[in-house]
C-alpha positions in Angstrom: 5.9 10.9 -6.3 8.0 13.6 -6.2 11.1 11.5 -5.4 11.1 9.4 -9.2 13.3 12.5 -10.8 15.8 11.3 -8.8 14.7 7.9 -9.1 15.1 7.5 -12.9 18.3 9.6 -13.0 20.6 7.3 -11.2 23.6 5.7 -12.8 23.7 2.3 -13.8 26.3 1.5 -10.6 23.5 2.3 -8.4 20.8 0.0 -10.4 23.4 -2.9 -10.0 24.0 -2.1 -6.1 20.4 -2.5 -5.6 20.4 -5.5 -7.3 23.2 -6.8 -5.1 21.1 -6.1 -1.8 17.8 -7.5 -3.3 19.9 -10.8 -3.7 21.8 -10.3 -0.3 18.2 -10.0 1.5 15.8 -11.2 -0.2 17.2 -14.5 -2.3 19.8 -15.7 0.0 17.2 -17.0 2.6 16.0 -19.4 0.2 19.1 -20.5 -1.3 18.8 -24.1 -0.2 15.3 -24.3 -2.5 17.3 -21.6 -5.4 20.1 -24.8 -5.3 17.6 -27.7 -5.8 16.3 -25.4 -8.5 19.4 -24.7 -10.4 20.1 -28.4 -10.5 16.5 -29.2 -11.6 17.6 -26.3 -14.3 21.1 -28.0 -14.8 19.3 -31.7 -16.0 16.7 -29.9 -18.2 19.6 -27.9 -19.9 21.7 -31.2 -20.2 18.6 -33.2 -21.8 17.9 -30.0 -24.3 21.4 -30.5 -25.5 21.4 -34.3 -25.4 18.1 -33.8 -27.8 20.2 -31.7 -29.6 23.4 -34.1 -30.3 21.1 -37.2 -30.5 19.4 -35.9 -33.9 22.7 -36.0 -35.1 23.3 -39.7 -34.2 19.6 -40.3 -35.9 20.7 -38.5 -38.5 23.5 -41.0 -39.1 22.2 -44.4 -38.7 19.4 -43.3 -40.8 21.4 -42.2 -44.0 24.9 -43.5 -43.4 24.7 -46.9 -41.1 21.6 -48.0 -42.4 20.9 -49.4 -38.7 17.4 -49.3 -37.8 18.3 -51.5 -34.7 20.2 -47.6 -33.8 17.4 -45.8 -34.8 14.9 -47.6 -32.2 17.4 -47.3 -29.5 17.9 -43.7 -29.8 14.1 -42.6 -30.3 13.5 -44.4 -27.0 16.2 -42.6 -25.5 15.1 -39.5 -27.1 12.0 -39.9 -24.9 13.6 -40.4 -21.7 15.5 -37.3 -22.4 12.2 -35.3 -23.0 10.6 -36.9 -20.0 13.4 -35.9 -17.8 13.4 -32.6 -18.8 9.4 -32.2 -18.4 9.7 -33.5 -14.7 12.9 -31.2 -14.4 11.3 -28.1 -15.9 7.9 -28.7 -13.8 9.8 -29.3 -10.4 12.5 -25.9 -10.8 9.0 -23.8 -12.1 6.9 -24.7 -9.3 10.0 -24.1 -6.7 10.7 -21.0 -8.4 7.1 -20.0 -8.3 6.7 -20.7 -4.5 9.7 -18.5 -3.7 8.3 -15.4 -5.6 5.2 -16.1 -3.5 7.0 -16.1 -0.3 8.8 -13.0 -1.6 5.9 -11.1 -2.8 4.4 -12.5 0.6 7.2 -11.3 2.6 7.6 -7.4 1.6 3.8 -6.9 1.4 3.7 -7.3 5.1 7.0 -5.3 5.1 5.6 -2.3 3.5 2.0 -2.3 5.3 3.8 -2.7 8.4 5.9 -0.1 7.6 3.0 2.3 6.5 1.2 1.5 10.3 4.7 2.6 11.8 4.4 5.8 10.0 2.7 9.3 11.3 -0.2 10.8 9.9 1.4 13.6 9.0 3.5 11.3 6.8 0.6 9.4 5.2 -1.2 12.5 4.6 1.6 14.2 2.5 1.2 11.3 -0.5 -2.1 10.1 -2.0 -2.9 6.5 -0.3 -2.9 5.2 -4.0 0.9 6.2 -4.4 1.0 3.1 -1.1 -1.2 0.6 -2.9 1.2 1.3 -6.2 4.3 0.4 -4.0 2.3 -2.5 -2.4 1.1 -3.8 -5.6 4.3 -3.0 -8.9 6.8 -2.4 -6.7 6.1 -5.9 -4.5 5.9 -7.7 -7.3 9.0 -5.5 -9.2 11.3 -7.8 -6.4 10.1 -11.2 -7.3 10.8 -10.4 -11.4 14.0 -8.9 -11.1 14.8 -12.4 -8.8 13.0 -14.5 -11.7 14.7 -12.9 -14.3 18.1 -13.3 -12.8 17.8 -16.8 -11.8 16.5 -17.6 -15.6 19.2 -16.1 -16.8 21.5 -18.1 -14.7 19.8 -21.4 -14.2 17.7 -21.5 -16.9 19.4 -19.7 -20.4 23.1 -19.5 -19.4 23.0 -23.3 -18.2 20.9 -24.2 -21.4 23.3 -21.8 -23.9 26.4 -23.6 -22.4 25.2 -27.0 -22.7 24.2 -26.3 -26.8 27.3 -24.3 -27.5 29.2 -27.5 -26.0 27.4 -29.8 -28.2 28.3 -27.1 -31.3 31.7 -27.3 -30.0 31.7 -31.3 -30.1 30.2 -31.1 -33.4 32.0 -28.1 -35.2 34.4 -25.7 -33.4 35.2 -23.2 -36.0 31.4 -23.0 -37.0 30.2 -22.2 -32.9 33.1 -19.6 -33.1 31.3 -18.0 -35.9 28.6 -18.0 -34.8 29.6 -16.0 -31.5 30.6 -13.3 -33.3 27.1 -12.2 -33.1 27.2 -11.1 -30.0 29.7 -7.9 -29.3 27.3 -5.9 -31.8 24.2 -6.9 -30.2 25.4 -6.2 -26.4 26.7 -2.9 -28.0 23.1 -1.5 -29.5 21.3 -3.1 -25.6 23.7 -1.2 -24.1 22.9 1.9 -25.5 19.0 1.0 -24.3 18.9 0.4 -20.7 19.2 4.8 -19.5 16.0 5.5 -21.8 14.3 2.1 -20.8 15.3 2.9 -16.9 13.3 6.5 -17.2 10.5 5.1 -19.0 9.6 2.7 -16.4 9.8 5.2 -13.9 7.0 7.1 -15.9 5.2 4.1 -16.1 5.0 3.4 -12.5 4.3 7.0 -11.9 1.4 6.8 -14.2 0.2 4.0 -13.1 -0.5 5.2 -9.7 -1.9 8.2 -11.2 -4.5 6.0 -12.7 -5.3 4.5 -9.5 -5.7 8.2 -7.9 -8.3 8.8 -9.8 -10.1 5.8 -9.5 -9.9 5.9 -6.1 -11.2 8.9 -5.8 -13.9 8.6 -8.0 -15.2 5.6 -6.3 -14.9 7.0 -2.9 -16.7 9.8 -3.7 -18.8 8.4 -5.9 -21.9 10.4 -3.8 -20.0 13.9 -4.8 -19.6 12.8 -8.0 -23.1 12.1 -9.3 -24.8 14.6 -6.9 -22.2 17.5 -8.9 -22.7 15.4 -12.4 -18.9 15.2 -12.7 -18.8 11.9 -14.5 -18.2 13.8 -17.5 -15.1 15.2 -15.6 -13.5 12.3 -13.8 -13.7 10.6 -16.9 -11.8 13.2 -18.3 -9.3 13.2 -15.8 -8.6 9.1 -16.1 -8.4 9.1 -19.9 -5.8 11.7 -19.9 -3.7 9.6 -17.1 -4.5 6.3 -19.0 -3.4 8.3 -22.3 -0.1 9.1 -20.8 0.5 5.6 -19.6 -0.5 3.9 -22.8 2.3 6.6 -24.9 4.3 5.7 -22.1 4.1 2.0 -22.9 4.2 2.1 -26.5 7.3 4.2 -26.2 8.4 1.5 -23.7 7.9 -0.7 -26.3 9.4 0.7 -29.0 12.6 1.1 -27.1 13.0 -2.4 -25.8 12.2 -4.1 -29.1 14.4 -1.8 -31.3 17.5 -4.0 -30.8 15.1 -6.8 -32.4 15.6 -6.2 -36.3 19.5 -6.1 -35.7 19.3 -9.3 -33.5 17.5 -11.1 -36.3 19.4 -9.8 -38.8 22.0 -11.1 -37.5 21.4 -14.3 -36.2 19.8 -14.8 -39.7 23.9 -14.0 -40.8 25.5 -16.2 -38.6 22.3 -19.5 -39.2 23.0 -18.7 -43.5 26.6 -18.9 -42.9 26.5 -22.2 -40.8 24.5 -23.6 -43.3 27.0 -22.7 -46.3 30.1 -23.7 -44.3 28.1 -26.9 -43.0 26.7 -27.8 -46.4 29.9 -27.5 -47.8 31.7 -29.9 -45.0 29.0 -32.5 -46.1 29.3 -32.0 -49.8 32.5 -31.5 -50.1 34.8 -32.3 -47.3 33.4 -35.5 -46.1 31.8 -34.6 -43.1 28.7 -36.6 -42.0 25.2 -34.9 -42.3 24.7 -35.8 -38.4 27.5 -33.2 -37.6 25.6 -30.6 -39.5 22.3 -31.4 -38.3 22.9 -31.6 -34.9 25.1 -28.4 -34.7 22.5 -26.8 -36.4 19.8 -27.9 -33.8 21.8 -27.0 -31.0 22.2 -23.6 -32.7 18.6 -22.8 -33.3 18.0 -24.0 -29.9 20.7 -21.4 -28.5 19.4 -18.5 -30.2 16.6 -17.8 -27.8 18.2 -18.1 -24.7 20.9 -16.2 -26.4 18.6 -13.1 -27.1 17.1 -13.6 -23.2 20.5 -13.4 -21.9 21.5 -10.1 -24.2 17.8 -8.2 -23.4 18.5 -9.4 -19.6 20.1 -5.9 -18.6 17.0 -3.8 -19.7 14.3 -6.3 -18.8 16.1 -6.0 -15.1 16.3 -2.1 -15.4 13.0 -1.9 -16.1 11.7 -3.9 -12.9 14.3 -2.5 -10.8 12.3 0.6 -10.7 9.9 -0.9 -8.7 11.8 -2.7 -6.4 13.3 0.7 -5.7 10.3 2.3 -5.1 9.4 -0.8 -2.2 12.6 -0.6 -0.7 12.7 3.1 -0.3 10.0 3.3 1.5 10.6 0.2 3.7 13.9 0.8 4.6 13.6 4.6 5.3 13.4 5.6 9.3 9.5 5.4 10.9 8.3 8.6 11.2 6.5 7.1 14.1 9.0 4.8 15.9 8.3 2.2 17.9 8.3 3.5 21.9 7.5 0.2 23.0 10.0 0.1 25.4 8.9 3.5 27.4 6.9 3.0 30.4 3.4 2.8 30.4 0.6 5.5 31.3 -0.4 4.6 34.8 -3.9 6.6 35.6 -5.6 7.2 38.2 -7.5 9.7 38.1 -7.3 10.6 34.1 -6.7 14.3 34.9 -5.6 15.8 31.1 -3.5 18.7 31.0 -2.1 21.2 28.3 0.5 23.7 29.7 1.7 26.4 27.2 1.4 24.3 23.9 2.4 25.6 20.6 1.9 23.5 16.8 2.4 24.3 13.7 1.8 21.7 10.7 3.9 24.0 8.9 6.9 26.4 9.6 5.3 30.0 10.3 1.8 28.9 9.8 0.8 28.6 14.1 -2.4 26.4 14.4 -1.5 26.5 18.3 -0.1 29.1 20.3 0.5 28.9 23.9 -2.6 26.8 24.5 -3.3 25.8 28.4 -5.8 24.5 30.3 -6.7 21.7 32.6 -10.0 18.6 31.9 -10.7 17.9 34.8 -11.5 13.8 36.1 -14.8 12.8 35.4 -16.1 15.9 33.7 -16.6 17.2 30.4 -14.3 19.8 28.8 -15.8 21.3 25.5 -14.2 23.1 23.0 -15.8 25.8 20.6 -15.2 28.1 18.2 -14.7 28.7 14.6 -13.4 26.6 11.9 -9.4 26.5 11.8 -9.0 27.5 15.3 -7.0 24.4 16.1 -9.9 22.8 18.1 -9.2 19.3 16.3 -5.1 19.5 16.1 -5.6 19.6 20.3 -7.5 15.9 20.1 -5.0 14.7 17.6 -2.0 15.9 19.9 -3.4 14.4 22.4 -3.0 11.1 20.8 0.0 11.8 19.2 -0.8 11.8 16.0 1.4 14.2 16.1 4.5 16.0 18.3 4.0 19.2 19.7 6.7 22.1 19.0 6.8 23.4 22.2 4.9 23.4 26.2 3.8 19.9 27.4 0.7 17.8 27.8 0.2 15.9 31.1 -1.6 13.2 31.8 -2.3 12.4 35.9 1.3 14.5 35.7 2.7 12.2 33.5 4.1 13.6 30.0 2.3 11.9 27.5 5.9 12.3 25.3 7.5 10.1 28.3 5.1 7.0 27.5 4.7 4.5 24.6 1.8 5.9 22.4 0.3 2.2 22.4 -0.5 2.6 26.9 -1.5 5.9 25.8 -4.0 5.0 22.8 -5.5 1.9 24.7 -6.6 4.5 27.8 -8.5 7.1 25.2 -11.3 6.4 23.0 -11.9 8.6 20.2 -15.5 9.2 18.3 -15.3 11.6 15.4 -17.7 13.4 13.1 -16.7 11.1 10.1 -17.0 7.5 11.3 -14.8 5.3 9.8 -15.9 1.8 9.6 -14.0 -1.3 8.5 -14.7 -4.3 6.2 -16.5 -6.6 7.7 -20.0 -7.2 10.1 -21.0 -4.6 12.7 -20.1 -6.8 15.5 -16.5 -6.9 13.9 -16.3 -3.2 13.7 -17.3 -2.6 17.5 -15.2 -5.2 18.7 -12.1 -3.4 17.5 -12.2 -1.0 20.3 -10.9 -4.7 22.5 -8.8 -6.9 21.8 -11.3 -10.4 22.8 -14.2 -8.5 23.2 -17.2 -11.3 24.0 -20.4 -11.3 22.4 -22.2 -10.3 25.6 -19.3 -6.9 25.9 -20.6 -6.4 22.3 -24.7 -6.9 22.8 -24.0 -4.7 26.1 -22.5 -2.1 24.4 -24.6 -1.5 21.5 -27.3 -1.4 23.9 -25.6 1.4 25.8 -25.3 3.4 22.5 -28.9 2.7 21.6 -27.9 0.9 18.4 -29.5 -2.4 19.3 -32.5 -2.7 18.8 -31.8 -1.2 14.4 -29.1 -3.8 14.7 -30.9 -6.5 15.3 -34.0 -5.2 13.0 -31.6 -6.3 9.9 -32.1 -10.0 8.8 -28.6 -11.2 9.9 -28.8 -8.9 13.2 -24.9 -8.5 14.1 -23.4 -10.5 11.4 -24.9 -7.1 9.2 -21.8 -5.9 6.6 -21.1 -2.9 6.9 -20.0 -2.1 3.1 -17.2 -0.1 2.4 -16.6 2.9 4.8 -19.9 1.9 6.4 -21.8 2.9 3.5 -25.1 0.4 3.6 -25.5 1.8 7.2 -27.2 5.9 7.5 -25.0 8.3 9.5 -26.6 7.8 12.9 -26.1 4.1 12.8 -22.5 4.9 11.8 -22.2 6.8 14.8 -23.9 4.7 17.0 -22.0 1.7 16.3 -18.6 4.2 16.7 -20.1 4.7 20.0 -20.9 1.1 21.1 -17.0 0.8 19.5 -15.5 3.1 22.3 -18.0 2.5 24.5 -16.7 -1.8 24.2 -13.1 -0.3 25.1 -14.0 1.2 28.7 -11.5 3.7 28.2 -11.1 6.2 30.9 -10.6 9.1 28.6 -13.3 10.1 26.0 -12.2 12.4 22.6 -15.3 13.4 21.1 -14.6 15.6 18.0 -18.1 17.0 16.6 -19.7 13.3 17.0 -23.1 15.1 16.2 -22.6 17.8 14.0 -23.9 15.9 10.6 -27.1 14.4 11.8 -30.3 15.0 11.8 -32.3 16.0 14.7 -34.0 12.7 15.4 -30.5 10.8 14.9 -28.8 13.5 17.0 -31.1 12.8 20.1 -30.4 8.9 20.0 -26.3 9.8 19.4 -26.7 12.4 22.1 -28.4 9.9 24.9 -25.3 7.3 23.9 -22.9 9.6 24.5 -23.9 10.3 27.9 -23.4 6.8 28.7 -20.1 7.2 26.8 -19.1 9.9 29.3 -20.3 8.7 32.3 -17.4 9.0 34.9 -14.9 9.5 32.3 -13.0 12.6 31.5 -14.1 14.1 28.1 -12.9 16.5 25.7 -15.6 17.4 23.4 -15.6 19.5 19.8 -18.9 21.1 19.4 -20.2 23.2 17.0 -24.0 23.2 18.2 -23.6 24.7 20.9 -27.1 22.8 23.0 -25.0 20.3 22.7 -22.6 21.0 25.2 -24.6 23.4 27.3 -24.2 21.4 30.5 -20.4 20.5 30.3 -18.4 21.6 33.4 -15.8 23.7 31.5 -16.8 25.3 27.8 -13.3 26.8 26.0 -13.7 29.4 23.1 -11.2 28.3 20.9 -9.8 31.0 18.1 -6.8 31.7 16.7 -4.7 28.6 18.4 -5.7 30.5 21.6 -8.4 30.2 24.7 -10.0 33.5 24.3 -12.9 32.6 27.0 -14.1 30.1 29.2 -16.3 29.3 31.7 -19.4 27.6 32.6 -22.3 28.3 29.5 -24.4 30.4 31.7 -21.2 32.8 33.0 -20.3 33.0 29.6 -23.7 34.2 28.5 -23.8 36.6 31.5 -20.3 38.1 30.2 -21.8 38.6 26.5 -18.5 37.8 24.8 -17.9 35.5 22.2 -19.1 32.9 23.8 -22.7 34.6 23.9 -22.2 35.8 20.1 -22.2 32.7 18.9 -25.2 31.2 21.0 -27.5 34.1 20.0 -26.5 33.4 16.2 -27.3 30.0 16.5 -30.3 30.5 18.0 -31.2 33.2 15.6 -30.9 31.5 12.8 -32.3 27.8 14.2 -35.4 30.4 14.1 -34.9 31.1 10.3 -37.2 28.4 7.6 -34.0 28.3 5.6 -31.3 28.0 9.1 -27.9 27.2 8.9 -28.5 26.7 4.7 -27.5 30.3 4.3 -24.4 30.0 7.1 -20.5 29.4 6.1 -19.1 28.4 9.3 -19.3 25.6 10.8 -20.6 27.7 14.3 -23.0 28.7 12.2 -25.2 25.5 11.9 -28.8 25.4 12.9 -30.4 23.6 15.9 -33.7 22.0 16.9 -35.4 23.3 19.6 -36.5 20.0 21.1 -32.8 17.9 21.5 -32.2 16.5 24.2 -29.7 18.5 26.5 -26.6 16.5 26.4 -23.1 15.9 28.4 -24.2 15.8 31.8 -20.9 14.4 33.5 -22.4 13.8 37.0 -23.3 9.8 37.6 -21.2 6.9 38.6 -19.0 5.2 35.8 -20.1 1.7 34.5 
């Protein structure tokens, strides 16, 4: 949120150029529908101010004509009126009701399709509940400022123009007056909108803040009681829901402090109509319909009248979050669509760095000069300590991000040449933290294909020995999940993330520590999946226990952004470098009654004796 400084500073030419475009693109599609509306809007203005003008007309036969007969026909008329303008006002709300839908509709697919066009590096710079704000208020902001501005036109303008013509009919002079009302009024509103403009740009702000913290709260829900911060996030949301609600009252304050004046001076101009009419009746001749009805119409006036004058800070205030969509879903993808590149052709799924360098951030290297070749069919693992830039080389190999300088090949093919979709569909990645989407277990391993069948999906769980546990829950496959995967342990998680890329048959396999939070039993099962996993496929693995990768065909130390060794496991242990450091430690401390408890680095984890040796390449793919 860094941006709203700027946001809430801009001049009132900018508020209204917005508003311009959010007509131009978003109203003008539906302006067929906004037509049948305004006329809809049109009769139920025209029947308000026939209401208005036939009082008068009662008025008259009552006390001057003496004609019931009148009377009778002008009370049923005064029902068709109000009839009419029922089935006028239901038809324009519920047309005016479906067109915000289809406009709130509209940009909520805009912006989450814009947010899946976008990097990770881009996502990961703003909290996610800054994006659920946007999708949310500022969404919603572009459907009020359109129903506000076509109530003001269709609805209060239409209304105010039919009653000031009956006035007009009825007493000129008098609806004069009574306009003169108006040039004060406009003048205190104007003087409104800059403060009410930055106050809504706090509120949105806040707002988001609020749902920061209960996001994270509720995510890590686990941290939260097992620390006993309850006490503190608590903390934290009052004082962001104490800001918002000053925030509002001050809101509040502002908008409503033209109100006293407004009154006060429609109670002026209402007194002095009923002096100057009173005194037509009594003393110039006048007819007490006249002065009924053009009071009638002028009562009715005066709220659509104080509509129309707080119209300009009631838009203000929602153009903020219009402005707030729209910048974010008409700024340039940080991760354009390459559609339109050529596909990754493999054929033998040979992976290659050659002299890569990354940085996330300028002078802070997380890669430098990285190369080295994973060879078809075989297992490539990577180890070393925390920050060495072991993970960025999985992510760059998907693209999550773009490297700075050298080149990764692919069967000899840049992978910066190809559309990152070929490229995504041919790799299938398993991480340490699972993630696992709404929905049943089947659902979440048939994402890794497109039309997977239930027999791909059986045959795959089977592969990564998850099964026989799914099928011990009461509704087997149809199982939810829960949120992030919580009702399942962390070895079913992985298991199903296995059966998930194991569904996808993709030829290249990015493991990135798939193991490293289990527990030994849990490990073994995971372990034994992932060799069918990478079974004829070429795999890059991130491993920080190092039995787990004892048997892969190529094992890179991995510090500093820079190969320092590499080798097969037992020439490394024959060269006693780093390699053999680290393997002693481990083994060391998996001796220890306390292991890897008293260890800060992630190398420094303890392992059981008895797991089952893992990453065997050799064997024919399924």
């Amino acid at each position: 949120m860094t941006d709203n400084p700027r946001i809430i500073t801009e001049g009132v030419e900018r508020s209204w150029a917005l508003l311009r475009r959010v007509i131009k693109e978003q109203a003008a599609v539906f302006w067929r529908r906004y037509l049948l509306a305004f006329a809809l809007m049109a009769v139920s203005a025209a029947t308000t101010a026939g209401s208005a003008y036939l009082l008068g007309e009662v008025i008259n036969q009552a006390y001057v004509d003496k004609n019931v007969r009148g009377i009778v026909v002008l009370s049923l008329l005064t029902i068709v009126l109000f009839a009419l303008k029922g089935a006028a006002t239901y038809g324009h709300s519920v047309i005016l009701s479906q067109i915000s839908n289809a406009i709130l509709a509209n940009n909520q697919r805009r912006l989450f399709a814009k947010l899946m066009s976008e990097s990770v590096g881009f996502l990961s710079e703003r909290p996610s509940s800054e994006f659920l704000t946007r999708l949310t208020v500022g969404a919603a902001s572009v459907t009020q400022v359109l129903s506000l501005l076509v109530n003001a036109v269709g609805r209060d303008l239409l209304l105010l123009i039919a009653l000031m013509g009956v006035m007009l009919m009825q007493d000129p002079y008098m609806a004069l007056f009574g306009l003169l009302v108006a040039p004060p009024a406009m003048l205190v509103l104007r003087k409104l909108v800059r403060r009410i403009r930055g106050l809504a740009g706090n509120q949105f702000t806040g707002n988001a803040d609020i749902m920061e913290v209960m996001q994270e709260s509720l995510q890590g829900i686990r941290t939260v009681k097992a620390f006993t911060l309850e006490q503190t996030m608590r903390d934290r949301i009052d004082a962001s829901v104490a800001a918002v609600e000053r925030n509002a009252n001050k809101m509040a304050r502002v908008s409503n402090r033209a109100s006293p004046l407004m009154e006060t001076l429609g109670g002026i101009a209402i007194a002095a109509s009923l002096m100057y009419g009173g005194y037509r009746v009594v003393a110039m001749g006048a007819t007490p319909g006249q002065f009924f009805s053009f009071l009638t119409a002028f009562l009715l006036a005066y709220e659509p009248a104080k509509r129309l004058a707080r119209l300009n800070i009631e838009l203000n205030s929602s153009l903020i979050g219009a402005r707030m969509l729209l910048e974010i879903v008409e700024s340039p993808a940080s991760e354009p669509d390459d559609d339109h590149k050529p596909s990754l052709q493999l054929t033998e799924a040979r992976v290659e760095l050659r002299d890569v360098s990354f940085s996330y951030r300028d002078n802070e290297p997380v890669l430098n000069h990285m190369s080295f070749i994973a060879e078809p069919g075989r297992v490539t693992a990577l180890i070393g300590p925390s920050g060495g830039g072991k993970s960025t080389v999985l992510a760059l190999l998907l693209r999550l991000y773009e490297i700075r300088a050298g080149e990764i090949l692919i069967d000899g093919q840049t992978i910066w040449a190809v559309s990152r979709r070929s490229l995504r569909q041919q790799t299938a990645y398993v991480g340490q933290d699972v993630y696992l989407f709404r929905g049943s277990i089947r659902d979440n391993i048939a994402f890794g294909k497109d039309g997977a069948s239930d027999a791909e999906i059986v045959a795959a769980a089977r592969a990564a020995y998850a099964h026989d546990f799914i099928m011990a829950f009461p509704q087997g496959y149809a199982t939810p999940v829960g949120e992030h995967g919580a009702q399942l342990s962390g070895g079913q998680r992985q298991r199903v993330a296995i059966a998930r890329a194991l569904v996808k048959d993709a030829p290249i396999i990015l493991l990135d520590e798939a193991t490293a939070a289990l527990d030994s039993e849990s490990e073994k099962l995971v372990q034994e999946a992932i060799e069918h996993l990478c079974r004829g496929r070429t795999t890059i693995v991130i491993a920080h226990r190092l039995h787990t990768v004892m048997h892969a065909d190529a094992i890179l130390v991995v510090e500093g952004g820079e190969i320092v060794e590499r080798g097969r496991h037992d020439d490394l242990l024959r060269r006693a470098g780093r390699y053999a450091s680290f393997f002693r430690l481990q083994h060391r401390d998996a001796g220890s009654p306390i292991g890897s408890s008293l260890v800060g680095a992630d190398l420094l984890i303890s392992a059981s004796d008895n797991a089952t040796p893992a990453m065997h390449p050799r064997g024919s793919r399924k």
